[in-house]
C-alpha positions, 0 to 999 in steps of 0.5 A: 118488910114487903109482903109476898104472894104466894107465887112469890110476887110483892103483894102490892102489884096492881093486877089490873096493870098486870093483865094490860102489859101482859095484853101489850106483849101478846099482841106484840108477838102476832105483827099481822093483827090478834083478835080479842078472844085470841088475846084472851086465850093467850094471856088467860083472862076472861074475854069481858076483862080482855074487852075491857082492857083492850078498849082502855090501852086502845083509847091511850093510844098502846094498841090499835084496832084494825079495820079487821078486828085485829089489835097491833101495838100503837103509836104510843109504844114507840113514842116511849121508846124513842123517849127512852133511847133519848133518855139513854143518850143522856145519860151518856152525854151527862159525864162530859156535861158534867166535866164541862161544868167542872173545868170552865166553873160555869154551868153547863146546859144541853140543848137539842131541836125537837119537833119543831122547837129548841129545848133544853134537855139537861143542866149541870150545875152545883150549888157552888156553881148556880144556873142562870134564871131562865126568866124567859121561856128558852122555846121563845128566847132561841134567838137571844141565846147562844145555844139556840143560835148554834142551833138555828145554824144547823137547821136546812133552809125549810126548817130555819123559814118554819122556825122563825115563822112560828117565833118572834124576835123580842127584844130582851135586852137593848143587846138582843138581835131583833132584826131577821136579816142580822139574825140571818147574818149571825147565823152565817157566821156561826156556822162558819166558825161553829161557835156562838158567843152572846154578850148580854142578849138574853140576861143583862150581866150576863154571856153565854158561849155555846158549840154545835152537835150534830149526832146523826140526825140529832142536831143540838149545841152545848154551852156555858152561861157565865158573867160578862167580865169572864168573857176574857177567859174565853181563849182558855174556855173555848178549847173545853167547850169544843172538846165535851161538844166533841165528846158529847156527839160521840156519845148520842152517835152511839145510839143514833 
C-alpha cells in the first residue's frame, strides 16, 4: 500500500520536482517575462530555493532568461511538446500499421523524415511474423531501402540536393543502386507511380515494398519487408498497402 501524506499526496514525491514544475507553470501565466521574486511569491518558496531552481530549469533549456531579468518558458518545453503531438500520431497511426502486419503476414515499419534524416519510427511486428535484421543503421541505408526512397521522392529539390549531400551511397549488396543518376532516375519513378519495390538491395533474400505519406507537412512511407519469392504476391499485397498508407495519413491529418 502507497504511503499517504497528510495533504493526501503519495509520500514518495520528489519535492524539489514539485517546486520546479510548479516554477514552469507560474512562468507560463506571465508571457511578457516574471521575475524571480514575482515567481517566488507566486509559488510560495523561498526566494534562495526559487534562484536555485530558476538556474538549473534555465541551464536545461525550460526557462529563459531575458535580457530584462524576466524568465519565460524555453526552447525545450516545445520540443517536448512537439515530441508529444508525434507520440499522439502514432498512436493513431499504430491500429492501421498493425492491420497492415496482419493482412500481408509480413511486417510493418513506419517511417518519417525528420531534421534532416529518414528514421523509422514504429514496426509492427509478431513473433510469428519477425522483423528483419536492420544490419545496417536505416539513416545510412535510405537509398537501398523502399521506405526511404518513397521518402526521397517527396523531398523538394533543396532538400533532396541536402540529403544526398550529407550520405553516401554504399553498396550493400551487388543489387544496391549506388549510382546518383540511377538513384535520381528511381526517384522519378517512384514518384509517379507512389510506390517503391526493392529487390534484394539492402538484405539479400530479401524485398521490400513501401507507399508514400504526406500528412501535412509530415512526409514518410509505410512498407513491408518480405522474402523474395513473395514478391509474386505483390498484386494481392499492394492494394493493402495503399489502403493503410490511406488510412495512416488520415490519422497523423488530424493532428497536423
Amino acid at each position: 500500500m502507497t504511503a499517504v501524506r497528510m495533504d493526501g499526496a503519495p509520500a514518495a514525491l520528489i519535492t524539489s520536482v514539485q517546486r520546479g514544475l510548479r516554477l514552469l507553470e507560474a512562468a507560463s501565466s506571465v508571457p511578457e517575462g516574471a521575475h524571480a521574486k514575482q515567481l517566488a511569491r507566486k509559488v510560495g518558496l523561498p526566494i534562495g530555493t526559487t534562484y536555485h531552481l530558476l538556474r538549473t530549469l534555465t541551464f536545461e533549456g525550460y526557462l529563459h532568461r531575458l535580457a530584462g531579468g524576466g524568465y519565460v518558458l524555453g526552447d525545450q518545453v516545445g520540443r517536448l511538446l512537439e515530441q508529444g503531438e508525434f507520440q499522439g500520431l502514432l498512436r493513431r497511426a499504430r491500429p492501421a500499421l498493425s492491420f497492415l502486419r496482419d493482412a500481408a503476414h509480413a511486417p510493418a515499419y513506419l517511417a518519417f523524415y525528420e531534421d534532416g534524416e529518414i528514421v523509422i519510427k514504429d514496426i509492427q511486428d509478431s513473433p510469428h511474423i519477425p522483423r528483419i535484421d536492420l544490419w545496417v543503421g536505416f539513416r545510412d541505408a535510405a537509398h537501398a531501402t523502399a521506405l526511404g526512397r518513397c521518402v526521397l521522392a517527396l523531398l523538394d529539390p533543396r532538400d533532396l540536393r541536402d540529403y544526398l549531400a550529407r550520405h553516401r551511397l554504399d553498396d550493400l549488396t551487388d543489387r544496391t543502386i549506388t549510382n546518383r543518376q540511377m538513384l535520381l532516375q528511381a526517384l522519378d519513378r517512384a514518384r509517379l507511380a507512389g510506390l517503391v519495390v526493392e529487390d534484394g538491395e539492402y538484405l539479400p533474400g530479401y524485398a521490400c515494398v513501401a507507399v508514400a505519406i504526406r500528412a501535412g507537412s509530415l512526409l514518410g512511407a509505410v512498407g513491408l519487408s518480405l522474402p523474395r519469392r513473395r514478391l509474386s504476391e505483390l498484386e494481392r499485397i499492394v492494394p493493402v498497402l495503399r489502403s493503410a498508407a490511406d488510412r495512416i495519413a488520415r490519422a497523423c491529418s488530424t493532428g497536423v
